[in-house]
PDB file of N, CA, C and O in Angstrom:
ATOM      1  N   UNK A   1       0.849  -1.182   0.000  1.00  0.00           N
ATOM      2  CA  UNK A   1       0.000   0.000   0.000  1.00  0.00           C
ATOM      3  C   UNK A   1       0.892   1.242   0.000  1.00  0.00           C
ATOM      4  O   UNK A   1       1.827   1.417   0.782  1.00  0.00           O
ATOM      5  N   UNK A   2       0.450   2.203  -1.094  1.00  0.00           N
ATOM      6  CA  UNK A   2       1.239   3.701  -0.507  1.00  0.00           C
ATOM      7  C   UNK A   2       1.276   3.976   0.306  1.00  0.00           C
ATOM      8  O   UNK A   2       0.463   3.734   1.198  1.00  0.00           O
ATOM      9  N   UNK A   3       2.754   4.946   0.401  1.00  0.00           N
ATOM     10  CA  UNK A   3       2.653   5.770   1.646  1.00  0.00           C
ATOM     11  C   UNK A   3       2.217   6.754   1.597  1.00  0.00           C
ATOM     12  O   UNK A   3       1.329   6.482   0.789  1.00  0.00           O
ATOM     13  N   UNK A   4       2.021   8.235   1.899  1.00  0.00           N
ATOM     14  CA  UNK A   4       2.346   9.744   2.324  1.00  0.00           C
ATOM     15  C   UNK A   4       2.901   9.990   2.950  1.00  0.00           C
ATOM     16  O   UNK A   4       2.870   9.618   4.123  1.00  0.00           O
ATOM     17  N   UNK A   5       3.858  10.921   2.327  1.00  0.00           N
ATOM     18  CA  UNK A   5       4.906  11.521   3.277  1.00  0.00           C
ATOM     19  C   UNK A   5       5.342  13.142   2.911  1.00  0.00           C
ATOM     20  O   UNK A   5       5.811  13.496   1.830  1.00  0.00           O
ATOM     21  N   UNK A   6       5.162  13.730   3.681  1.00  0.00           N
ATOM     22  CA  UNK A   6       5.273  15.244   3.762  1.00  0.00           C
ATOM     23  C   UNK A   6       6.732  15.775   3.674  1.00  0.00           C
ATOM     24  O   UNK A   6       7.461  15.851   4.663  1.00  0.00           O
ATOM     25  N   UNK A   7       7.010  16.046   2.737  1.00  0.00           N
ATOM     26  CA  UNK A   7       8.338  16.997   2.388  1.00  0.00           C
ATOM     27  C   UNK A   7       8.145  18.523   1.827  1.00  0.00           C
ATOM     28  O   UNK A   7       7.477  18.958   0.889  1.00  0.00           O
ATOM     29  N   UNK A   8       8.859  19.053   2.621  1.00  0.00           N
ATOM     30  CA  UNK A   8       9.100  20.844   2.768  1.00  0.00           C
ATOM     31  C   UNK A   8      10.416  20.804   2.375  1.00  0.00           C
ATOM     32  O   UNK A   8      11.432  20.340   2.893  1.00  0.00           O
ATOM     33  N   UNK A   9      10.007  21.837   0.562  1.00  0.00           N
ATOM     34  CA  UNK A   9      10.733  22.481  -0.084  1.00  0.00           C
ATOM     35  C   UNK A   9      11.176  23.621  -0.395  1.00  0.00           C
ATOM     36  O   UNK A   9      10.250  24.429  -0.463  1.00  0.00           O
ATOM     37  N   UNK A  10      12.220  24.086  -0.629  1.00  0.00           N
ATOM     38  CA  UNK A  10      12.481  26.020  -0.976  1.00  0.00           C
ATOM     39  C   UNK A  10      11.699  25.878  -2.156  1.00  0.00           C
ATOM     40  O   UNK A  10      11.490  24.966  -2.957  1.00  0.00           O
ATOM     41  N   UNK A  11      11.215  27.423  -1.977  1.00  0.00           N
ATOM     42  CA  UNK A  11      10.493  27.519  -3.742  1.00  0.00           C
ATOM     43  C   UNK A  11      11.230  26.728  -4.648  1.00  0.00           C
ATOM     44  O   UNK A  11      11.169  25.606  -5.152  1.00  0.00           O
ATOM     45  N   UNK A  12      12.057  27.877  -4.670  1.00  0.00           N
ATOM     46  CA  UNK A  12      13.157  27.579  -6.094  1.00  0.00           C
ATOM     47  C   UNK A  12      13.705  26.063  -6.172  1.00  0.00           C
ATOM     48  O   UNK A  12      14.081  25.606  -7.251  1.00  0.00           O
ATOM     49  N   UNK A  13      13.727  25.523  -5.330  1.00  0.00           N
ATOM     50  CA  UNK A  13      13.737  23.703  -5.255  1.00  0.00           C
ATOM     51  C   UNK A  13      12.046  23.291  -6.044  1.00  0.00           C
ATOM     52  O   UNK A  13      11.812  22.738  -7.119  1.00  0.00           O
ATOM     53  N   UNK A  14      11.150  23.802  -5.043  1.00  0.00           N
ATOM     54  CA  UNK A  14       9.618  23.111  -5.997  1.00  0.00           C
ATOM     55  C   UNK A  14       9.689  23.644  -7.316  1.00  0.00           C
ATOM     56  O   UNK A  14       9.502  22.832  -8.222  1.00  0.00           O
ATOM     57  N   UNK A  15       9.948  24.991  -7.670  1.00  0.00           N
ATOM     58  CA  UNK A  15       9.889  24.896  -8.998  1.00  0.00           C
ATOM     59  C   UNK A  15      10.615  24.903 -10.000  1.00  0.00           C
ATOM     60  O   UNK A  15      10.327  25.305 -11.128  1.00  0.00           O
ATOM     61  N   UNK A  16      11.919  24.305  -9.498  1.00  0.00           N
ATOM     62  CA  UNK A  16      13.067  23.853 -10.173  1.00  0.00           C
ATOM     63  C   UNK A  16      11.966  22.365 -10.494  1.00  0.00           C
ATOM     64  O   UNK A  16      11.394  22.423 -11.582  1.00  0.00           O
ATOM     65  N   UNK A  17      11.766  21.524  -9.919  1.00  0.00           N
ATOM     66  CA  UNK A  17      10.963  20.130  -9.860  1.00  0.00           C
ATOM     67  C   UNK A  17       9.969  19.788 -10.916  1.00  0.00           C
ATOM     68  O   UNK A  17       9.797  18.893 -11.744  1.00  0.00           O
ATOM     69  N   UNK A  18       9.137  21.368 -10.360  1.00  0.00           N
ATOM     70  CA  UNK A  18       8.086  20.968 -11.329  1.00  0.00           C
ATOM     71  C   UNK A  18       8.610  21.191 -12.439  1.00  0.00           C
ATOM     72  O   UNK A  18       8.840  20.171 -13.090  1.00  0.00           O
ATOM     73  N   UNK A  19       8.823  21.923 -12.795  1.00  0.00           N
ATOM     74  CA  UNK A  19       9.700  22.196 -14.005  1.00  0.00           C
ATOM     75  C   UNK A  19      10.121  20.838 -14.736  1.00  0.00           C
ATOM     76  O   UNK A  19       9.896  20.849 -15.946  1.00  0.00           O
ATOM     77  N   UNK A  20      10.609  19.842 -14.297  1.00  0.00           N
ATOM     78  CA  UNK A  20      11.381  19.038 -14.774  1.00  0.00           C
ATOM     79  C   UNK A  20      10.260  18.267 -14.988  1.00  0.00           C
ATOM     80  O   UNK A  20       9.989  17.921 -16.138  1.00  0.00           O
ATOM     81  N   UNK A  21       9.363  17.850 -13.784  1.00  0.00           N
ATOM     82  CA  UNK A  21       8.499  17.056 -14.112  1.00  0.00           C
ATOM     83  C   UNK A  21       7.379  17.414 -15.073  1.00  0.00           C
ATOM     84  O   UNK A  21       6.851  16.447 -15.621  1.00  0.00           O
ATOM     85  N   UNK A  22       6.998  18.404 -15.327  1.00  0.00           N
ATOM     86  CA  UNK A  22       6.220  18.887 -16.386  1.00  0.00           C
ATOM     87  C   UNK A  22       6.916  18.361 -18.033  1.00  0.00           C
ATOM     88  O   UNK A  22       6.345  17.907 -19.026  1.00  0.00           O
ATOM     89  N   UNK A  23       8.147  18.618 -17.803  1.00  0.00           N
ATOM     90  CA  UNK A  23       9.060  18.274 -19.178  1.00  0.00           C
ATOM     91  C   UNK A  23       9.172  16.936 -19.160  1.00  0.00           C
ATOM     92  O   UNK A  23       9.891  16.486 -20.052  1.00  0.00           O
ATOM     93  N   UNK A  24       8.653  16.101 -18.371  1.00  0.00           N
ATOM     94  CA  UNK A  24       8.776  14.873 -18.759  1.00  0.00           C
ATOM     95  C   UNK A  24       7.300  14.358 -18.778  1.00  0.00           C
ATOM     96  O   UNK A  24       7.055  13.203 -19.127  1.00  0.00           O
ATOM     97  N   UNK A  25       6.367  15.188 -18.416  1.00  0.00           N
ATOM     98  CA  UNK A  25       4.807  14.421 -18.368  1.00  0.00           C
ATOM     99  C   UNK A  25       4.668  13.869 -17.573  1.00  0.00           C
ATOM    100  O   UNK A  25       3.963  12.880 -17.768  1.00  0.00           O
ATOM    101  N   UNK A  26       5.213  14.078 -16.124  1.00  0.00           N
ATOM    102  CA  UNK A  26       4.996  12.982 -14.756  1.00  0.00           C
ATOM    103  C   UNK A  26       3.891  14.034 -13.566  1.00  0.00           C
ATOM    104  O   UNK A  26       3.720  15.252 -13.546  1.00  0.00           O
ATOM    105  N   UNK A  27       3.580  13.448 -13.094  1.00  0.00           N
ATOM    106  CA  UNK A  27       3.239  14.262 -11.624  1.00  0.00           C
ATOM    107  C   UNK A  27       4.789  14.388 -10.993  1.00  0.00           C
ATOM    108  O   UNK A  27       5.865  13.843 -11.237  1.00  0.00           O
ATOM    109  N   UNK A  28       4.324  15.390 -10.063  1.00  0.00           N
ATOM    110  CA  UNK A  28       5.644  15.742  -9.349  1.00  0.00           C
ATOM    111  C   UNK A  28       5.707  14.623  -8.111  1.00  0.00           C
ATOM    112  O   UNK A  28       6.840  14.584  -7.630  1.00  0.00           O
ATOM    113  N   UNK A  29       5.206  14.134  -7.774  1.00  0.00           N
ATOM    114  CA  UNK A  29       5.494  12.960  -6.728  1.00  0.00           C
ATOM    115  C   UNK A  29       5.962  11.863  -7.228  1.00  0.00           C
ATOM    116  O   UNK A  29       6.652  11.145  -6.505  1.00  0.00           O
ATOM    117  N   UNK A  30       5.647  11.432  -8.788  1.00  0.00           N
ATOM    118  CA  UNK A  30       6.478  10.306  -9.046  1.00  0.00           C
ATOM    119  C   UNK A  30       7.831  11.253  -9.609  1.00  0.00           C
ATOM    120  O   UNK A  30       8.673  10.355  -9.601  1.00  0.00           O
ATOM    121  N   UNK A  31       8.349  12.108  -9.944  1.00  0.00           N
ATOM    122  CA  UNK A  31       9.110  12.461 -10.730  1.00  0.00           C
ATOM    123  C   UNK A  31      10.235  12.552  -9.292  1.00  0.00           C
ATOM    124  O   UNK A  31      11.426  12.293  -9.460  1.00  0.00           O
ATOM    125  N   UNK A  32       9.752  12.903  -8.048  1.00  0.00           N
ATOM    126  CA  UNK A  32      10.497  12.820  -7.106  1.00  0.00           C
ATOM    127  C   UNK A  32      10.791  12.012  -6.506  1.00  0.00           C
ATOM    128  O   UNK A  32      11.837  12.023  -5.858  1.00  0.00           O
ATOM    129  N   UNK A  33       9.614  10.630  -6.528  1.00  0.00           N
ATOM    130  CA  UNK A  33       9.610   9.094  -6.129  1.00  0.00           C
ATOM    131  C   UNK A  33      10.986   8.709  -7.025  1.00  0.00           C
ATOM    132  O   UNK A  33      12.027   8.360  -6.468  1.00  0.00           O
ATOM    133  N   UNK A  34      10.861   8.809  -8.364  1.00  0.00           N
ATOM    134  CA  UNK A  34      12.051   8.250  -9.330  1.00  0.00           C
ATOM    135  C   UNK A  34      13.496   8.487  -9.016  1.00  0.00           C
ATOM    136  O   UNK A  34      14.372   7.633  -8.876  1.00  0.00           O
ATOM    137  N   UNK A  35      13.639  10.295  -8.893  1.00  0.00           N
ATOM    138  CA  UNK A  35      14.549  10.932  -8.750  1.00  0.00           C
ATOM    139  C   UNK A  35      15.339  10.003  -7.469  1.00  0.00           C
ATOM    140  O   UNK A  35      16.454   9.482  -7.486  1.00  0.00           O
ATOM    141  N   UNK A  36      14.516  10.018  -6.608  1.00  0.00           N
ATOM    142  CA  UNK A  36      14.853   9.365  -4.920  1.00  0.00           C
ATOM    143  C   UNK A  36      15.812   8.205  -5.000  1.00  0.00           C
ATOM    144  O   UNK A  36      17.019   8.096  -4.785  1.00  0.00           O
ATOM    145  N   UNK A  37      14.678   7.216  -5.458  1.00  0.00           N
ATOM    146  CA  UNK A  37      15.070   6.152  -6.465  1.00  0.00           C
ATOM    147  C   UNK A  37      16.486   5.928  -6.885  1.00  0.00           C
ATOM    148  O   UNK A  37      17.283   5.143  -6.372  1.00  0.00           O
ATOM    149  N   UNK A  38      16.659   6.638  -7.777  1.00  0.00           N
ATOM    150  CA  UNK A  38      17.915   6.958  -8.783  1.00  0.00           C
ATOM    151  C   UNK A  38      18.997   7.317  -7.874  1.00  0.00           C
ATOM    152  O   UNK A  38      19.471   6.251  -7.483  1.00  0.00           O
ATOM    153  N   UNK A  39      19.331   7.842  -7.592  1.00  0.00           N
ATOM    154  CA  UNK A  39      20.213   8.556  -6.381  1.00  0.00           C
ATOM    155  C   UNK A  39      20.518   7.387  -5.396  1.00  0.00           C
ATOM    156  O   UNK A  39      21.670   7.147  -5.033  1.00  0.00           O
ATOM    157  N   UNK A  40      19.373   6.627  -4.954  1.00  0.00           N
ATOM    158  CA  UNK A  40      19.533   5.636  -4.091  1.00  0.00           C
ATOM    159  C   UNK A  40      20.714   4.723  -4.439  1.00  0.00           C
ATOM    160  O   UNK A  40      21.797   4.503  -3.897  1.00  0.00           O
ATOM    161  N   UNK A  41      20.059   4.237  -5.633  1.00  0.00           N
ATOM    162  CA  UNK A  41      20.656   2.834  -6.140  1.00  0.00           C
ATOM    163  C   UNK A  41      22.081   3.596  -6.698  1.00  0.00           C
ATOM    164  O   UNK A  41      23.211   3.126  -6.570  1.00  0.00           O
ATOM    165  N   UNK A  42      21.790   4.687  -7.248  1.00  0.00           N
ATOM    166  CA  UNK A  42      23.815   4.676  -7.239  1.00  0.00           C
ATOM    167  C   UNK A  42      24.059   5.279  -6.192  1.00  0.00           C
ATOM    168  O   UNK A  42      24.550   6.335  -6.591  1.00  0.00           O
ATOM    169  N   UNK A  43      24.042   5.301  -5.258  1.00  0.00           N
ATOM    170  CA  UNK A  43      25.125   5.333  -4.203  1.00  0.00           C
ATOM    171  C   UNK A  43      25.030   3.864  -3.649  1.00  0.00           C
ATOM    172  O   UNK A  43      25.727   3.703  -2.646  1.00  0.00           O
ATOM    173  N   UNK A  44      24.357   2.790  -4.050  1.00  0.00           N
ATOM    174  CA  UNK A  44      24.899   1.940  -3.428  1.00  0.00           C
ATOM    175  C   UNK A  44      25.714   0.635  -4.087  1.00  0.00           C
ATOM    176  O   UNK A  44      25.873  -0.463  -3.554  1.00  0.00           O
ATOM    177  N   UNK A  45      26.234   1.123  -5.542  1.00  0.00           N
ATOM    178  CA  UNK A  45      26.815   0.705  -6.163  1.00  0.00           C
ATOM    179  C   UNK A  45      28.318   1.310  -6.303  1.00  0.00           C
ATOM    180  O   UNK A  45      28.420   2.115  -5.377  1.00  0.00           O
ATOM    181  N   UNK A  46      29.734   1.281  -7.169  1.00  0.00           N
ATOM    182  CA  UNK A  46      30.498   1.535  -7.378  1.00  0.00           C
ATOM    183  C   UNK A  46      30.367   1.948  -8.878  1.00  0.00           C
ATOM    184  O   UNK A  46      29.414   1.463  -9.489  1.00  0.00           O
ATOM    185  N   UNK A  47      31.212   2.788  -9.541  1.00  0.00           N
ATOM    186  CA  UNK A  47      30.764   2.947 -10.928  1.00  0.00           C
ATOM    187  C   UNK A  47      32.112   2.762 -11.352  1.00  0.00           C
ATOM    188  O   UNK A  47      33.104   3.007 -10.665  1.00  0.00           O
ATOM    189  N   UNK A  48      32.098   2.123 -13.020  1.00  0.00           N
ATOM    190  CA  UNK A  48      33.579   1.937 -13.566  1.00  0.00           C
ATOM    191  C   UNK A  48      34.718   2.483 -13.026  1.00  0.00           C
ATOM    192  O   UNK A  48      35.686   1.811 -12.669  1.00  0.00           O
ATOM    193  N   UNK A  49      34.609   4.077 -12.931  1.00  0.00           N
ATOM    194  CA  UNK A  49      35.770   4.939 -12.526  1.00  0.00           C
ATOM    195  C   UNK A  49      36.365   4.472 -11.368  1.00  0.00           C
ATOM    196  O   UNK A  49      37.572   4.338 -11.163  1.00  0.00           O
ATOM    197  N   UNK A  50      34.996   4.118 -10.266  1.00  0.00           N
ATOM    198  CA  UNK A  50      35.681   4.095  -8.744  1.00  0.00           C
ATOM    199  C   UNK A  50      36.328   2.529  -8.949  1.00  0.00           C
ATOM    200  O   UNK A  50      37.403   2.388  -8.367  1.00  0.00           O
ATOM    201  N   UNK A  51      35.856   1.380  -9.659  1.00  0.00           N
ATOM    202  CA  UNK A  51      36.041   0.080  -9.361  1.00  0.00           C
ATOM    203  C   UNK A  51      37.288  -0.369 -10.119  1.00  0.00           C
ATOM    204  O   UNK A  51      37.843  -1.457  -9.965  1.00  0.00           O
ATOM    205  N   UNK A  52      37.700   0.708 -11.048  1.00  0.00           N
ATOM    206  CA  UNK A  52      38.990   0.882 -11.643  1.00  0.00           C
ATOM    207  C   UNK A  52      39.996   1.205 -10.714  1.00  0.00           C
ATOM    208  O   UNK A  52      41.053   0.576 -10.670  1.00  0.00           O
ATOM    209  N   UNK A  53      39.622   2.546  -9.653  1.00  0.00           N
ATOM    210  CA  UNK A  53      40.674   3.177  -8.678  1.00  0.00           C
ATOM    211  C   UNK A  53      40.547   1.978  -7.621  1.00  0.00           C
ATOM    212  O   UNK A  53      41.693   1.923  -7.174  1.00  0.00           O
ATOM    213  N   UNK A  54      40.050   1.318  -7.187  1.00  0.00           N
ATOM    214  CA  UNK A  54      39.290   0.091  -6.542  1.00  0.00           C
ATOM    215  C   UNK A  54      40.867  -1.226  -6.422  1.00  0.00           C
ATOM    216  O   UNK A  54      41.771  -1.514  -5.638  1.00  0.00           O
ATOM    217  N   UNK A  55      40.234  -1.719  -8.035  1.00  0.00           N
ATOM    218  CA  UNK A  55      41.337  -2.830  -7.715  1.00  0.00           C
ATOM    219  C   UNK A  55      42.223  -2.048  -8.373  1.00  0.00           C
ATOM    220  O   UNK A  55      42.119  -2.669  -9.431  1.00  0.00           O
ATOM    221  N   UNK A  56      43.267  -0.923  -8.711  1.00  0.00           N
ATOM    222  CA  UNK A  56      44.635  -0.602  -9.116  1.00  0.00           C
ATOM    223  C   UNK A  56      45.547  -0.275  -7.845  1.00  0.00           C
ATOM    224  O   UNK A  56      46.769  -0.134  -7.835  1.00  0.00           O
ATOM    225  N   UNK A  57      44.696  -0.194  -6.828  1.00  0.00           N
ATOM    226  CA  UNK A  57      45.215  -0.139  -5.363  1.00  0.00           C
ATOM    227  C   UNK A  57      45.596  -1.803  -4.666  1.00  0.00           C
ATOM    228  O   UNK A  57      44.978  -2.559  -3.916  1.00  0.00           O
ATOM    229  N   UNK A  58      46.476  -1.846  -5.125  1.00  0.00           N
ATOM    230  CA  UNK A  58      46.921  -3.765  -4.571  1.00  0.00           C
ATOM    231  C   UNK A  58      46.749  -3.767  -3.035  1.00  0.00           C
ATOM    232  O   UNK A  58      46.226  -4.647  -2.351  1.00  0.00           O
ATOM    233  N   UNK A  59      47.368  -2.448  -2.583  1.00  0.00           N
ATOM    234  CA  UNK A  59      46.828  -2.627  -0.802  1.00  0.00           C
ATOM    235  C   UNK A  59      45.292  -3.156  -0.034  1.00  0.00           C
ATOM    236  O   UNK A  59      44.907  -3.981   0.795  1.00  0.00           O
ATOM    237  N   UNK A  60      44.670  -1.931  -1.044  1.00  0.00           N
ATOM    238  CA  UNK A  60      43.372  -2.556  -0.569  1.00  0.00           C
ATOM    239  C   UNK A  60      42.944  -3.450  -1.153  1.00  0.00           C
ATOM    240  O   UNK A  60      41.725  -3.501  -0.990  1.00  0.00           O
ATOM    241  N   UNK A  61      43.434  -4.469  -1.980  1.00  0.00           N
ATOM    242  CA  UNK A  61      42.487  -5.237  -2.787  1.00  0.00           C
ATOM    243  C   UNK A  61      43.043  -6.230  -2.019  1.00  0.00           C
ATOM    244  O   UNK A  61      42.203  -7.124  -1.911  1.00  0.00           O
ATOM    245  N   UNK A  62      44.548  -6.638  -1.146  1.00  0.00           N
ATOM    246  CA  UNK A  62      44.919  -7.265  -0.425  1.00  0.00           C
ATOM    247  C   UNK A  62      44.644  -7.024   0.745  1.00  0.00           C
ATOM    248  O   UNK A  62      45.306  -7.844   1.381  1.00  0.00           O
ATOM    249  N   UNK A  63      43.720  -6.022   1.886  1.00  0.00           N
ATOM    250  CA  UNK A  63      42.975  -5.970   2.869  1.00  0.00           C
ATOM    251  C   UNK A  63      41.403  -6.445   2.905  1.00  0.00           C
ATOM    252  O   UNK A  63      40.761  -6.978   3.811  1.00  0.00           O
ATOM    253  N   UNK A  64      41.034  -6.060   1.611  1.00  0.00           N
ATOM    254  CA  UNK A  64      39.491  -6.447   1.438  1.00  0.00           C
ATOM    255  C   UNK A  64      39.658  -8.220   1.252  1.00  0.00           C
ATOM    256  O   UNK A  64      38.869  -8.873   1.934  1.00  0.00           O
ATOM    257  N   UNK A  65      40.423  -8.836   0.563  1.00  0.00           N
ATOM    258  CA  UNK A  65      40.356 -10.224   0.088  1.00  0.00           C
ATOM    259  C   UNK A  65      40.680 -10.892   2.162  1.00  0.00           C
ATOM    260  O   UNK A  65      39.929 -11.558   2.874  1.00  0.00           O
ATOM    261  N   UNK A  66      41.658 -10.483   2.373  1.00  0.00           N
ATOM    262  CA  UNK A  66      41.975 -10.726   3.969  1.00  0.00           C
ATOM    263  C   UNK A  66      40.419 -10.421   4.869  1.00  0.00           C
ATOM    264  O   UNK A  66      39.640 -11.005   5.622  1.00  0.00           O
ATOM    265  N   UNK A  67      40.545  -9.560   4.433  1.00  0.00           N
ATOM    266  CA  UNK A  67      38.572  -8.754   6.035  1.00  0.00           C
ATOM    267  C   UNK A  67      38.055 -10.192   5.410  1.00  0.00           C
ATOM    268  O   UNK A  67      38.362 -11.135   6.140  1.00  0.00           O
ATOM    269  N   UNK A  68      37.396 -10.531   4.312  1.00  0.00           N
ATOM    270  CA  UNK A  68      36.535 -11.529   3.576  1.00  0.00           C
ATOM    271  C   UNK A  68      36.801 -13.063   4.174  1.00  0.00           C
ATOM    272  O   UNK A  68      35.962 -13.830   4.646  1.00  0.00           O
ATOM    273  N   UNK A  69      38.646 -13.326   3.956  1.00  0.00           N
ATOM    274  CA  UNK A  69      38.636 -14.572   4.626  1.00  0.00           C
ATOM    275  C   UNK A  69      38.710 -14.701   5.890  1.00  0.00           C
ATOM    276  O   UNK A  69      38.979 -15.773   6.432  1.00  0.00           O
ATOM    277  N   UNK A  70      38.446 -13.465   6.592  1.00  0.00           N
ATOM    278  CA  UNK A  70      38.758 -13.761   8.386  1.00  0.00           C
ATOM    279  C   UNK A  70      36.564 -13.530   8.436  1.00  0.00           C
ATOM    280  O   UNK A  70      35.850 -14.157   9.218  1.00  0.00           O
ATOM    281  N   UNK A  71      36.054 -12.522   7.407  1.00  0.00           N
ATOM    282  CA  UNK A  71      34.378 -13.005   7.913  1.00  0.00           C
ATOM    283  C   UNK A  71      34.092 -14.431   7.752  1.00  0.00           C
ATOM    284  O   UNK A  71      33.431 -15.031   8.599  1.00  0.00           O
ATOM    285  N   UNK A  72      34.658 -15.126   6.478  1.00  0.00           N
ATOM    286  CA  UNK A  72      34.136 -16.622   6.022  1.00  0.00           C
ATOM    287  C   UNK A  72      34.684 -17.160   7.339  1.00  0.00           C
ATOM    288  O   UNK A  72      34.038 -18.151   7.677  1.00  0.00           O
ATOM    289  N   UNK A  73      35.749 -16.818   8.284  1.00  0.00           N
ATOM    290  CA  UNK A  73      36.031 -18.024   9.335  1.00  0.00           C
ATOM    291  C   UNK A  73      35.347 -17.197  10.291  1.00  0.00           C
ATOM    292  O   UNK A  73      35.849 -17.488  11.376  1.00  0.00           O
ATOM    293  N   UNK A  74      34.479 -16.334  10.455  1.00  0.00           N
ATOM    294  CA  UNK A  74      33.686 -15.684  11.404  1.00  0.00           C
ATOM    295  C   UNK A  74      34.629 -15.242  12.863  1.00  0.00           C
ATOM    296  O   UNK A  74      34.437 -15.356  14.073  1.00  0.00           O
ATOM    297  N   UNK A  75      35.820 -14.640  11.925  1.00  0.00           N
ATOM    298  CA  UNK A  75      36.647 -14.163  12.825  1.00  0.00           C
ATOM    299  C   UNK A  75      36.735 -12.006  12.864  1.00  0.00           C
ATOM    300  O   UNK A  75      36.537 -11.089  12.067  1.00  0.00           O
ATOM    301  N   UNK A  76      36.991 -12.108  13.762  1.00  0.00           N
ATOM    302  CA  UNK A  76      36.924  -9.893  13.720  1.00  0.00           C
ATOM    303  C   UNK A  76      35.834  -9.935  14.388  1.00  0.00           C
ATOM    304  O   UNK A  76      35.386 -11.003  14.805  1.00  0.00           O
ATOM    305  N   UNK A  77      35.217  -8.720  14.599  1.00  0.00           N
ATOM    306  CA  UNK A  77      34.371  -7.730  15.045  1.00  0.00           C
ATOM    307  C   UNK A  77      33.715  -6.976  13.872  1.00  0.00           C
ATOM    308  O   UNK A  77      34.088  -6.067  13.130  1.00  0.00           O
ATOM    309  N   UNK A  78      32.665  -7.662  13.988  1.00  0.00           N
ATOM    310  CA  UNK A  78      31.536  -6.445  12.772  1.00  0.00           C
ATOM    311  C   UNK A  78      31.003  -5.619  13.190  1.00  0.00           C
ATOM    312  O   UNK A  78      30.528  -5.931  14.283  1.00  0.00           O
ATOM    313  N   UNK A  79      30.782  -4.591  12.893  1.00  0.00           N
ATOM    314  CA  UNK A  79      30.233  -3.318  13.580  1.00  0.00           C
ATOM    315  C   UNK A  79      28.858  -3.196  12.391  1.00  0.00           C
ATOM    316  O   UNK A  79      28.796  -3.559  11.217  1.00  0.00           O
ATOM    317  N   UNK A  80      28.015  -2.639  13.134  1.00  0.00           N
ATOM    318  CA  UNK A  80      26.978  -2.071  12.388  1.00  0.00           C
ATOM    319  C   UNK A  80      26.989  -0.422  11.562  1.00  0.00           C
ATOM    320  O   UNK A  80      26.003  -0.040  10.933  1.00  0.00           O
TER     321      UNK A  80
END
């Protein structure tokens, strides 16, 4: 079931919005549902650039492979 949820905007934020959402033919609640969305899921990914700077760093690619085999033996301290 939907939700409602009340968000307080600067003008110039709402009608920066509508704006956009008008140019695409959406209501402004899905155009901000999407936007939300979008933003979400990449930040919780890595993108080429970073996963390039990622493994060209041998240090960390030799700390992360180590953290991994001490979780598989359920060894360390996980923090939330």
């Amino acid at each position: 079931m939907p939700k409602t949820v009340t968000l307080r905007l600067d003008d110039d934020v709402y009608e920066d919005l509508l704006h956009h959402s008008e140019a695409e033919k959406r209501p402004l609640s899905n155009y901000i549902e999407m936007a939300a969305l979008e933003y979400a899921r990449h930040q919780e990914f890595v993108d080429d650039e970073e996963m390039l700077a990622i493994l060209s760093n041998q240090n960390l690619v030799k700390r992360i492979k180590k953290g991994s085999q001490e979780a598989k033996k359920r060894k360390g301290r996980f923090v939330e």
